[in-house]
TORMAR-477370 format. One line per field, with one value per residue (C-alpha): residue number from 1; residue in one letter; y, z, x. Coordinates in Angstrom, 3 decimals. Layout:
<pts>
resi	c(NUM,...)
resn	c(a,...)
c2	c(Y,...)
c3	c(Z,...)
c1	c(X,...)
</pts>
This chain:
<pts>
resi	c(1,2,3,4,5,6,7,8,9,10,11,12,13,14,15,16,17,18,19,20,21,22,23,24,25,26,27,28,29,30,31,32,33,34,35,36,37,38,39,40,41,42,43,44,45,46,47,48,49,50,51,52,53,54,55,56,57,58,59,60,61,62,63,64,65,66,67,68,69,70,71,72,73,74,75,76,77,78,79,80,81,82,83,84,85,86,87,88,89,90,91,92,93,94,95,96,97,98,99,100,101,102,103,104,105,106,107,108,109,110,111,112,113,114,115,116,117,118,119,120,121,122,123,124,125,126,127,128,129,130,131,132,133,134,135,136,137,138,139,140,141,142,143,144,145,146,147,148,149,150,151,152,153,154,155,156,157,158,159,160,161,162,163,164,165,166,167,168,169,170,171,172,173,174,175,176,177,178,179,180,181,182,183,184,185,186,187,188,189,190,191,192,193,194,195,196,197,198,199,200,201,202,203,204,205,206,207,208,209,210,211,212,213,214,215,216,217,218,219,220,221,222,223,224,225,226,227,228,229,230,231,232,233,234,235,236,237,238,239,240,241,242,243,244,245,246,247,248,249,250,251,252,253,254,255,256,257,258,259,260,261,262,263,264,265,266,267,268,269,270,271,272,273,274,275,276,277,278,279,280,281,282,283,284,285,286,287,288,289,290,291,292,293,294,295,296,297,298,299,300,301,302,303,304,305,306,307,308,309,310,311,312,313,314,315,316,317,318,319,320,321,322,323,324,325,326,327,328,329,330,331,332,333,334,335,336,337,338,339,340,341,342,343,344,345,346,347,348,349,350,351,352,353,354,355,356,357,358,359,360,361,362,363,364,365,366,367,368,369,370,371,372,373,374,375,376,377,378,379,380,381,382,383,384,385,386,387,388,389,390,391,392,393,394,395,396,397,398,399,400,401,402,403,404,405,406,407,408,409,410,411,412,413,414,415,416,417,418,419,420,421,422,423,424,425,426,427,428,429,430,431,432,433,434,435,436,437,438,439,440,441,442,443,444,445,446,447,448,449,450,451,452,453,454,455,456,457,458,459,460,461,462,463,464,465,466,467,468,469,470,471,472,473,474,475,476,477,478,479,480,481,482,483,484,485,486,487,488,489,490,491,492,493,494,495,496,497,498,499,500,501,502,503,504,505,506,507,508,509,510,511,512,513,514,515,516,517,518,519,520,521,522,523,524,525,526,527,528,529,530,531,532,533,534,535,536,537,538,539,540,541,542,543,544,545,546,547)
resn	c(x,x,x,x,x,x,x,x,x,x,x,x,x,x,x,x,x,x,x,x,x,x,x,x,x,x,x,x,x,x,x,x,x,x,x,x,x,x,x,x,x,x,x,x,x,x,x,x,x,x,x,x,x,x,x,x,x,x,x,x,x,x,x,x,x,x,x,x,x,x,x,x,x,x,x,x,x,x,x,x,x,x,x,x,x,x,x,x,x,x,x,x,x,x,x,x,x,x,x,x,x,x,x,x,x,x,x,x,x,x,x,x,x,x,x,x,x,x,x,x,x,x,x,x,x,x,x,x,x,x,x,x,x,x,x,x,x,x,x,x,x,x,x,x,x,x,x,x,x,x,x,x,x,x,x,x,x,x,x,x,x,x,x,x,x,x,x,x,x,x,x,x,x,x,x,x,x,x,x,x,x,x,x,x,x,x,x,x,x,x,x,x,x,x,x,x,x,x,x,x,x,x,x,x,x,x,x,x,x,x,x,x,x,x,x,x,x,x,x,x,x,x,x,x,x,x,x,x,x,x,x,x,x,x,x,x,x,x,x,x,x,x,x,x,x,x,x,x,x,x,x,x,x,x,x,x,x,x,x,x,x,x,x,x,x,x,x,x,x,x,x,x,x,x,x,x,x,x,x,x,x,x,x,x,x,x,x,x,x,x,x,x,x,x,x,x,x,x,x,x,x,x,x,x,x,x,x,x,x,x,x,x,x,x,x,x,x,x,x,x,x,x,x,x,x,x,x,x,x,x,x,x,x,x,x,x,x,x,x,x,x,x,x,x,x,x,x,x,x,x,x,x,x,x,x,x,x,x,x,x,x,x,x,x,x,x,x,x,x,x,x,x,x,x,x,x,x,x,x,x,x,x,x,x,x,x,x,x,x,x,x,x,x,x,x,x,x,x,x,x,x,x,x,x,x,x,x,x,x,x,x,x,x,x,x,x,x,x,x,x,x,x,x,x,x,x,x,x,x,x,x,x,x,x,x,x,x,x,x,x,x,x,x,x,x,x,x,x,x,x,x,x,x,x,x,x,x,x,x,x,x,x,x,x,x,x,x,x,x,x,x,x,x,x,x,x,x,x,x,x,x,x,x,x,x,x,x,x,x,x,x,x,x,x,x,x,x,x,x,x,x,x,x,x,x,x,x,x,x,x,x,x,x,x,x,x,x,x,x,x,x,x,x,x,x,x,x,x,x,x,x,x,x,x,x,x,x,x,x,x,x,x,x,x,x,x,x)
c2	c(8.203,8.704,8.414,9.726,12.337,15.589,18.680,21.678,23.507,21.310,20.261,22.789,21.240,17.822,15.292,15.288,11.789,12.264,15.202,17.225,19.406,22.813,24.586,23.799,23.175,20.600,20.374,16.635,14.044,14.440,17.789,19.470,21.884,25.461,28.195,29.095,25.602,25.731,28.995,27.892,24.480,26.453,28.599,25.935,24.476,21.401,21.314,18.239,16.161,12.618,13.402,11.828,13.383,12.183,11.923,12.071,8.784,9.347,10.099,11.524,9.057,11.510,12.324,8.365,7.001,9.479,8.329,4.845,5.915,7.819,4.439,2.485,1.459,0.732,0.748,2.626,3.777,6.816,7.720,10.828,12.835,11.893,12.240,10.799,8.506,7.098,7.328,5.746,4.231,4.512,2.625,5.476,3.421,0.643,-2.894,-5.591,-5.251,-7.399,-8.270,-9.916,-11.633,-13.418,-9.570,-7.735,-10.301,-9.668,-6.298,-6.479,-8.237,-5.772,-3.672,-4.316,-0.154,-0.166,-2.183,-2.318,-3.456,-4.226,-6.341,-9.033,-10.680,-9.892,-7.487,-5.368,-2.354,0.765,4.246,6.080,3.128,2.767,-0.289,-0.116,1.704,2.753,3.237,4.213,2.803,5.009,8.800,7.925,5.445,4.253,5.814,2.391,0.216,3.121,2.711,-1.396,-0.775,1.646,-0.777,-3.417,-1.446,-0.031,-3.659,-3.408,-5.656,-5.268,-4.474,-2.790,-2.251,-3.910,-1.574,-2.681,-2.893,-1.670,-5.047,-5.538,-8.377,-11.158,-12.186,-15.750,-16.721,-20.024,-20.406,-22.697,-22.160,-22.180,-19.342,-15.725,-13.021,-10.743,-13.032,-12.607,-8.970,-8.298,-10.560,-8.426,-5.409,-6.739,-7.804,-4.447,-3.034,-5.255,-4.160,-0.587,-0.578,-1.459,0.694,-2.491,-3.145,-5.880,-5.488,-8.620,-10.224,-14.105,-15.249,-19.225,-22.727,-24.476,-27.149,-26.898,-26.659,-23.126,-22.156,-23.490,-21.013,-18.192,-18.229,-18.554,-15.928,-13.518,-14.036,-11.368,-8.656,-9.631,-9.718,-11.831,-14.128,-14.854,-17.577,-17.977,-21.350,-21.473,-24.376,-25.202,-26.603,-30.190,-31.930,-31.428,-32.721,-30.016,-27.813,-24.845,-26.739,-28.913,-25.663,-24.386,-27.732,-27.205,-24.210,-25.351,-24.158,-25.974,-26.237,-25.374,-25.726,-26.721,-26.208,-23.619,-23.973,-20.880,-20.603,-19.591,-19.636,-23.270,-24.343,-22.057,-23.051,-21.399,-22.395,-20.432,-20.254,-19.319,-16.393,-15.444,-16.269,-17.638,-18.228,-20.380,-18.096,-20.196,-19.147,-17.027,-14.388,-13.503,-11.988,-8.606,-10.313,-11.440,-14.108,-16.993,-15.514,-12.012,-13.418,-15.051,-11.746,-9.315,-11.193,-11.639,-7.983,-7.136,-8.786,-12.169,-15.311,-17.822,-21.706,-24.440,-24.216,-20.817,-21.600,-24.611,-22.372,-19.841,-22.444,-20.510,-17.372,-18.517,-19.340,-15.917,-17.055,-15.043,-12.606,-9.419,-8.912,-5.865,-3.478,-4.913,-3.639,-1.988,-1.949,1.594,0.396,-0.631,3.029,2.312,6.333,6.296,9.957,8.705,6.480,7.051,7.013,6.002,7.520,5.543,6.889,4.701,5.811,2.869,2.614,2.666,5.592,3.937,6.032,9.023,8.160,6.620,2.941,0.693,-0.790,2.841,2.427,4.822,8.314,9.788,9.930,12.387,10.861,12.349,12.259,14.177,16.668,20.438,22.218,25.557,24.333,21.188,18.102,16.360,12.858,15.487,17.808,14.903,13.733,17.288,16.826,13.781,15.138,18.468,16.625,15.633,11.986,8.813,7.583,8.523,5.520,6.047,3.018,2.970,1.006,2.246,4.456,4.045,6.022,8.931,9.238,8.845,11.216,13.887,12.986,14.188,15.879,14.232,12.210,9.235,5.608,4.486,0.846,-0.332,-2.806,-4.969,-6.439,-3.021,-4.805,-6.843,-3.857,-1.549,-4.476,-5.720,-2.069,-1.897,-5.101,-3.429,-0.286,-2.275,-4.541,-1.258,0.150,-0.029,-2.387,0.870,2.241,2.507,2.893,3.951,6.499,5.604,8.817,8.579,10.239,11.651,13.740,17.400,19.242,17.425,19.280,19.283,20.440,17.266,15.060,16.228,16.714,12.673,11.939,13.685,11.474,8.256,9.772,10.465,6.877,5.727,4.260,1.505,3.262,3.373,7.233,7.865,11.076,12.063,15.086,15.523,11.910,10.223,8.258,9.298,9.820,9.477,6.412,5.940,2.394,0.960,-1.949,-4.082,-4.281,-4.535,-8.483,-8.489,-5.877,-8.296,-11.039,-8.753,-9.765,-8.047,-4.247,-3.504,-1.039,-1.566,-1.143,-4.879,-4.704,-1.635,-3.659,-6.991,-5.593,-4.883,-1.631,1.496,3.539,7.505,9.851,13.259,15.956,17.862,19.201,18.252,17.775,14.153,13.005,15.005,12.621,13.016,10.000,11.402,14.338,16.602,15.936,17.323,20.355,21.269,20.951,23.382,21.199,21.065,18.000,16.895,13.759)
c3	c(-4.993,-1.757,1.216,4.720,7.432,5.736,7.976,6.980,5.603,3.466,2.026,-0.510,-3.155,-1.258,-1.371,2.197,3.004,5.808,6.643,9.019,11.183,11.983,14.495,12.984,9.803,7.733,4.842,3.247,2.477,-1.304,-1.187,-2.615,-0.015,-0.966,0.868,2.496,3.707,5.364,7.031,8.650,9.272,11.133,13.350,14.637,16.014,13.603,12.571,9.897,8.043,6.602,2.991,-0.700,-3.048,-6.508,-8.841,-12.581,-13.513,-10.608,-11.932,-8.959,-7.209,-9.110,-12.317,-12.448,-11.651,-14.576,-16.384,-16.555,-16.440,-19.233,-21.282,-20.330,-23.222,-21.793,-22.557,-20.015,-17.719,-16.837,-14.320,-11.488,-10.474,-9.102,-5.526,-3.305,-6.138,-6.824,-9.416,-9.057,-11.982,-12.489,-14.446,-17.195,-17.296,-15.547,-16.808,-16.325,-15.215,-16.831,-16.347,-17.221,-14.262,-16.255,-17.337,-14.279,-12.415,-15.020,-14.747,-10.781,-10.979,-12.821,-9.351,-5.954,-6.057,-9.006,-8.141,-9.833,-8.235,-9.305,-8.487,-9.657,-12.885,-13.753,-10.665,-11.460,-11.093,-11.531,-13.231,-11.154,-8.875,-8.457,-10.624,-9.638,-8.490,-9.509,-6.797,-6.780,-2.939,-2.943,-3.621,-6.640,-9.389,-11.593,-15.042,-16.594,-14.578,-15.296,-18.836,-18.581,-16.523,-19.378,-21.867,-19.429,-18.847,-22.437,-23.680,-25.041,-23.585,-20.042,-17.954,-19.308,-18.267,-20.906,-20.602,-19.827,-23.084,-22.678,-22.956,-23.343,-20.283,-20.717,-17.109,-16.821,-13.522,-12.315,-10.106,-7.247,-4.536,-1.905,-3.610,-2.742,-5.625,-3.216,-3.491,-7.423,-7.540,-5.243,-6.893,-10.263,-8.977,-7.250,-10.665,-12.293,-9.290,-10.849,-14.365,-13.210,-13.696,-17.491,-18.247,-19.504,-18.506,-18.156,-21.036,-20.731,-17.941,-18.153,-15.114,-16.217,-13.893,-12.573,-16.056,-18.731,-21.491,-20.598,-19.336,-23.296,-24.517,-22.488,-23.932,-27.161,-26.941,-25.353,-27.765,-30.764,-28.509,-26.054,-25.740,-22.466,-20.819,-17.210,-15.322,-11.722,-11.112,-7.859,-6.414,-6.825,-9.292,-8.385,-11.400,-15.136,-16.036,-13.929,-14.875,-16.302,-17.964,-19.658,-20.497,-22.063,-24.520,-25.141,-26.525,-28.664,-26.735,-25.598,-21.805,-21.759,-17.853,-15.006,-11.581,-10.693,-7.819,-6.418,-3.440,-2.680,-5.999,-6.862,-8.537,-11.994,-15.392,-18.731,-21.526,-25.354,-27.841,-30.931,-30.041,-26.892,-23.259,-21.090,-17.614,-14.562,-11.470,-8.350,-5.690,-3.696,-6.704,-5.225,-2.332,-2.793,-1.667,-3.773,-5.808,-8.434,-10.711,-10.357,-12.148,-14.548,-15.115,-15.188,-17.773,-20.246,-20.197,-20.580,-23.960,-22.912,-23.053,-20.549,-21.896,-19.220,-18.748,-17.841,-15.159,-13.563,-13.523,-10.881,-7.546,-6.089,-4.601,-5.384,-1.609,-0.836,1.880,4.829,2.197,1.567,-2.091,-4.591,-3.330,-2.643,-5.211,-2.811,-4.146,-4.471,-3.099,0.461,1.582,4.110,5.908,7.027,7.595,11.023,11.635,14.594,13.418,16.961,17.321,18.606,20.287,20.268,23.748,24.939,23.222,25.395,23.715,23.240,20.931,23.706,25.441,29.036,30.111,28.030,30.970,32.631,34.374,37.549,35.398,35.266,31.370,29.292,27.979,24.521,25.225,28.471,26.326,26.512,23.447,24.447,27.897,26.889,27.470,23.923,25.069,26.187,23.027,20.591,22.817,22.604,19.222,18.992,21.116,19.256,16.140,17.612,16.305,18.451,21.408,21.828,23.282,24.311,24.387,27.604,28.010,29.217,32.421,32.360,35.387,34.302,30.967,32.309,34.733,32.090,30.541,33.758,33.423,29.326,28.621,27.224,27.111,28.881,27.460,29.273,26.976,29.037,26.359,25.164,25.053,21.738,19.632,17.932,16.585,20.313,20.742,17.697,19.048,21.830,20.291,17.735,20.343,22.442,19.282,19.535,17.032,15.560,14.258,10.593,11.066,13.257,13.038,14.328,16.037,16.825,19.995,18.963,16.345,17.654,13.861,13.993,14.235,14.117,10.591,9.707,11.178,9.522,5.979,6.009,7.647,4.550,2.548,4.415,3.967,0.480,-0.046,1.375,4.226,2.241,1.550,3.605,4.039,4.982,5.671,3.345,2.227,-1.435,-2.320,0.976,3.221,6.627,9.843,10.677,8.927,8.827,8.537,7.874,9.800,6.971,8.451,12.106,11.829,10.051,12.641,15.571,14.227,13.945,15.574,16.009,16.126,13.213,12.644,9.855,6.894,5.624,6.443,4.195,1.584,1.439,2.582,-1.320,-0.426,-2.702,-0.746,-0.874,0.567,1.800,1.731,4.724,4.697,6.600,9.999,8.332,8.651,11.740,14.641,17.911,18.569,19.630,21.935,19.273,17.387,20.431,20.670,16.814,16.972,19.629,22.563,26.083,27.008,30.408,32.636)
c1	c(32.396,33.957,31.702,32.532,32.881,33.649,34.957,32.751,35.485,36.132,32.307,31.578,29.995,29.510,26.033,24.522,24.237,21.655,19.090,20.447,18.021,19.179,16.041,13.177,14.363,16.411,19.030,17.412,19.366,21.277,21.404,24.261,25.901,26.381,27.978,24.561,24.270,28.185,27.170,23.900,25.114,28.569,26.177,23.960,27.935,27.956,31.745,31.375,28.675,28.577,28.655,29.765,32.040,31.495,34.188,33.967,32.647,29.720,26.374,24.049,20.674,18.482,19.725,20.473,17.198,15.780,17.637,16.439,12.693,13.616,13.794,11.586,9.225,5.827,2.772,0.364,3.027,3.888,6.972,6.942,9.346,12.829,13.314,16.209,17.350,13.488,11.370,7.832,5.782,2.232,-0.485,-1.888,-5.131,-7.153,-6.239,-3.657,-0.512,1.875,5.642,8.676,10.249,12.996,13.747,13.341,15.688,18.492,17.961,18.616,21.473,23.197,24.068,22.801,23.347,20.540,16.702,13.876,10.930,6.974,3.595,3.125,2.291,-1.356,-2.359,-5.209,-4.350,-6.920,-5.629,-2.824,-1.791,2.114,3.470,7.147,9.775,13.113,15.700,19.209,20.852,23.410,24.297,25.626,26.483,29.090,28.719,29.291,26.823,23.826,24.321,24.032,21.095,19.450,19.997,18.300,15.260,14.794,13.773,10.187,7.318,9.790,6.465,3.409,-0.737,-3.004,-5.673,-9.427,-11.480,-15.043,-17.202,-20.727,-21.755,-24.633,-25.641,-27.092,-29.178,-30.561,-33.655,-34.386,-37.097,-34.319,-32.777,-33.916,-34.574,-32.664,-29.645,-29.978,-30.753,-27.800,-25.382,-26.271,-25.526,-22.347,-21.126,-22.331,-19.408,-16.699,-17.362,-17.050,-12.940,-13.560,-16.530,-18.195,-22.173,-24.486,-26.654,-28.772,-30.209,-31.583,-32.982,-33.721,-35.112,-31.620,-31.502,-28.897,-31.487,-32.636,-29.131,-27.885,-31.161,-30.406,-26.461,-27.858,-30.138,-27.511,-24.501,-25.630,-25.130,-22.414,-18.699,-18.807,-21.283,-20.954,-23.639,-24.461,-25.972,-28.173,-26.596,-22.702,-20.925,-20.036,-19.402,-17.735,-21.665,-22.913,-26.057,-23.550,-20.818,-23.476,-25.576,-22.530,-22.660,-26.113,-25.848,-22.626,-20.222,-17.251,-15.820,-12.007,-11.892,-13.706,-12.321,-8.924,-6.439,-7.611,-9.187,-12.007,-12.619,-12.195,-15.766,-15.065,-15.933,-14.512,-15.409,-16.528,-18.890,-17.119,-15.256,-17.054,-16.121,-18.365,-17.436,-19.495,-19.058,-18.367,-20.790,-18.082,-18.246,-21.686,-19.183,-17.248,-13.931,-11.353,-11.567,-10.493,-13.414,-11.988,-8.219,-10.141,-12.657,-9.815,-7.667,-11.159,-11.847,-8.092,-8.362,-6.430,-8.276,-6.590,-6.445,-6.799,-2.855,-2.465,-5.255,-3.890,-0.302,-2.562,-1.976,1.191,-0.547,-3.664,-4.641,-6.906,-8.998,-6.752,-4.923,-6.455,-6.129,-7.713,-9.798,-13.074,-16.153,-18.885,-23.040,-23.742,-27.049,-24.902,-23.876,-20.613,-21.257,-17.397,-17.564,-19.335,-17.204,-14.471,-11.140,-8.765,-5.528,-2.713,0.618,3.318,5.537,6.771,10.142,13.784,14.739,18.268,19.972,19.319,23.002,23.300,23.169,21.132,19.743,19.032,15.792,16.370,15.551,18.986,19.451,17.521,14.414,13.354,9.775,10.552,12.607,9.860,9.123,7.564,7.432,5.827,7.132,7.182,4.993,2.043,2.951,2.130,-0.922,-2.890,-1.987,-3.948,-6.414,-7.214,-8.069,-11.328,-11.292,-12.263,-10.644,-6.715,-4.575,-0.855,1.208,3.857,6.848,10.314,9.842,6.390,5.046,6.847,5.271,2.086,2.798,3.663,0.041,-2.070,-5.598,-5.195,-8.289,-6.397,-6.897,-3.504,-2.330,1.286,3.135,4.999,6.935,7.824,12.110,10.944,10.396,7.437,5.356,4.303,3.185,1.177,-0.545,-1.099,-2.755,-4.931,-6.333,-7.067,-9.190,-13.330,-15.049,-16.726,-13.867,-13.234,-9.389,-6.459,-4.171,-0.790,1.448,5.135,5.583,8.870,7.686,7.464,6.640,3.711,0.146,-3.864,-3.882,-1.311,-3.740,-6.958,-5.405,-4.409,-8.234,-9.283,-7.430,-9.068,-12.546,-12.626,-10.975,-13.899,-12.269,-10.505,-7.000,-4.209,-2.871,0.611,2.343,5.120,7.712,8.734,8.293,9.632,7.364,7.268,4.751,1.620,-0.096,-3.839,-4.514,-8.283,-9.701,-9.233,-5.299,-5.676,-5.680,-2.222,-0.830,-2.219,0.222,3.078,6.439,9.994,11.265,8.986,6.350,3.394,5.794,5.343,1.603,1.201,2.704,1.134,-2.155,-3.313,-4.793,-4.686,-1.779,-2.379,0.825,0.166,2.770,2.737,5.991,9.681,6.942,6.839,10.557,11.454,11.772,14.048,15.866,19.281,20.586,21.688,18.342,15.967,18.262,18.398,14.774,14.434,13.729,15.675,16.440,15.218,16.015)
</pts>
């Protein structure tokens, strides 16, 4: 493959290496020029492109990375489409997702050109969540290094969901005067909520004094017509002699495990009678956050029994207390009405605009400003904020910077919340601390705008809020065209505190992907890639550029 600058009479037949906007449309990235392409691209005055010629041996980012789904052998995964050399991978069911690091690392050392990437060992995932993702870097790869990489991926048992098996759940309960029957009703119907993924139900309820003689009885009496037994003791589990590891003996069981390197989650007991689980819920399982007894829970009704090994093996990562992990269960009984909930709206205008030409130090107003640049008259800073404004959401805060007084001068008569960054020089992140501290305690998420980003309308706004409603207010939503993430992104509360601590010329990218929220994209069309960052850009998009 041969990668370069390619005169236009000369790029018949060529791979675009990067979208090129001509008006108010754009010939994407990968696409293969034909003499309709050469003709617009000559009348809008562009004389060459940055482009790849492939030669024989060259297999295109598309074709390739079908390829390789093609092969994979796994159970409960499906693969979409291919789209600028990716192919995602979904789960085709709730369950477990399990993976082979020792084979995924050979597989990406085949060709830094050819990656393969997944979660991690034994995330839950629920039905239609992405897995992985296979990406081909470049335009195109070497014949010979696809075909290694097929062979890699086409080993069996390389990745696969073990499904959820449908389980019928004995609930155990101790009593003490100090605990409430709220508590216990609540933390039954919580646990009824986690069960949901696996269409398993609590068939049994035993609500029994805190003493290991009636918790042994109430096992006994549940285990004809159970799969699982789970126990909530009323007080903590302090001791390997405690009331629910000793019940557990008393009713013939025996106690594999007492106590995980998971936190919070720490206080667990597993043990079996015959060839039924029972597990001691540490009190923090009464909560719907994340953890140690949901590992354990997910692996039991995913048909895998862990011994005592596999759970003192759960230490690295197991420190949840200030990661959010799965998506929290919710009581149906607790109604969270985020359809009245404000969403904020967030417009990030503080940046230097660099790649616009003229000094890089250019403070005085003589180089043309992108957000200054008028579509329809409009200057494109107030164009994007009536955008914002005309969805009707909550409060709409624009983030200065860079020439500050003018940008707020091309906002006059707007009712915005106006936040100046003054440390706009270290890059997006110390705007986006800037917005989320600006947002209300009632809001249920914020909705972060690009200023640059003139395709953008109302109806792109409302179709990702949508999204976010019908999530239930626990998804991020990002704007995206034919498979590529782009702009806006709706992000729920649960994030702000990771995008308070971000640092560096970074936007939310690496909080959308540690936050371990369900991640919904919404087509909406080329309006999600089209930014303005240079000259040439503000012009092909039909602005006129202003100083």
């Amino acid at each position: 493959m041969k990668f370069g600058p390619v005169p236009l009479d000369e790029a018949l037949g060529v791979v675009l290496a990067h979208s090129v906007a001509i008006g108010k449309s754009r010939l994407k990235k990968g696409r293969i020029l034909d003499a309709d392409d050469l003709q617009r691209l000559q009348e809008a005055g562009i004389s060459q492109v940055i482009a790849a010629r492939l030669e024989a041996s060259d297999i295109g980012e598309d074709a390739a990375a079908r390829r390789i789904a093609d092969k994979l052998q796994a159970a409960n995964i499906v693969a979409g489409t291919a789209s600028t050399g990716r192919v995602n991978l979904y789960a085709d069911c709730s369950g477990l997702f399990r993976v082979s690091k020792e084979h995924i690392d050979a597989f990406n050392r085949i060709d830094p050109s050819i990656t393969l990437a997944t979660l991690a060992d034994y995330t839950q995932v629920n039905a239609g969540d992405m897995v992985a993702t296979i990406k081909i870097i470049p335009l195109a790869v070497q014949a010979r290094q696809l075909e290694r990489a097929v062979a890699a991926i086409a080993i069996p048992q390389l990745m696969m969901v073990k499904g959820f098996r449908q389980s019928r759940v004995g609930l155990v309960a101790t009593r003490l005067p100090s605990l409430k029957t709220s508590v216990m009703d609540k933390t039954a119907r919580l646990l009824q909520e986690r069960l949901n993924a696996s269409d398993s139900q609590i068939v049994a309820e035993r609500r029994v004094d805190h003493d290991e003689m009636a918790v042994g009885k109430a096992i006994v009496d549940l285990l004809a017509q159970c799969d699982l037994i789970i126990a909530f003791g009323a007080s903590a589990i302090v001791d390997p002699a405690d009331v629910l590891p000793a019940g557990i003996l008393a009713a013939g069981g025996t106690v594999d495990q007492v106590g995980m390197p998971v936190d919070p989650g720490n206080l667990l007991v597993l043990g079996h009678i015959d060839d039924v689980p029972v597990i001691g819920a540490p009190g923090c399982a009464r909560s719907p956050k994340e953890n140690g007894f949901d590992w354990i829970l997910a692996r039991l009704l995913a048909g895998e029994v862990p011994k005592a090994e596999d759970i003192m093996h759960m230490g690295v990562g197991g420190l949840l207390k200030e990661i959010p992990g799965r998506p929290q269960p919710r009581l149906a009984s607790e109604k969270v009405v985020v359809s009245d909930a404000p969403i904020e709206i967030v417009v990030l205008a503080a940046g230097r605009a660099s790649r616009m030409g003229g000094p890089k130090t250019e403070r005085s107003g003589t180089a043309p400003h992108k957000l200054l640049a008028e579509f329809d008259g409009i200057p494109l800073i107030r164009k994007s904020a009536q955008t914002a404004l005309q969805s009707g959401l909550g409060q709409v805060h624009v983030i200065t910077g860079y020439r500050k007084d003018e940008m707020e001068h091309a906002l006059i008569g707007l009712d915005l919340n106006f936040v100046h960054n003054p440390d706009f020089e270290e890059g997006m992140a110390s705007s986006l601390r800037c917005g989320v501290a600006a947002v209300g305690t009632q809001a249920a998420g914020v909705m972060v705008m690009l200023a640059d980003m003139p395709g953008i309308g109302q109806n792109h706004l409302m179709r990702l809020v949508k999204a976010f409603r019908h999530a239930g207010g626990k998804a991020i939503v990002r704007a995206a065209s034919g498979g590529v993430r782009g702009n806006p992104v709706l992000l729920p509360r649960e994030t702000f505190d990771a995008l308070s601590r971000l640092e560096g010329d970074v936007g939310a990218r690496q909080v959308i992907a540690s936050a371990g929220l369900p991640i919904i994209d919404v087509d909406i069309g080329d309006a999600a890639l089209l930014d303005v960052d240079t000259q040439q850009a503000v012009i092909d998009a039909g602005g006129i550029l202003k100083l």
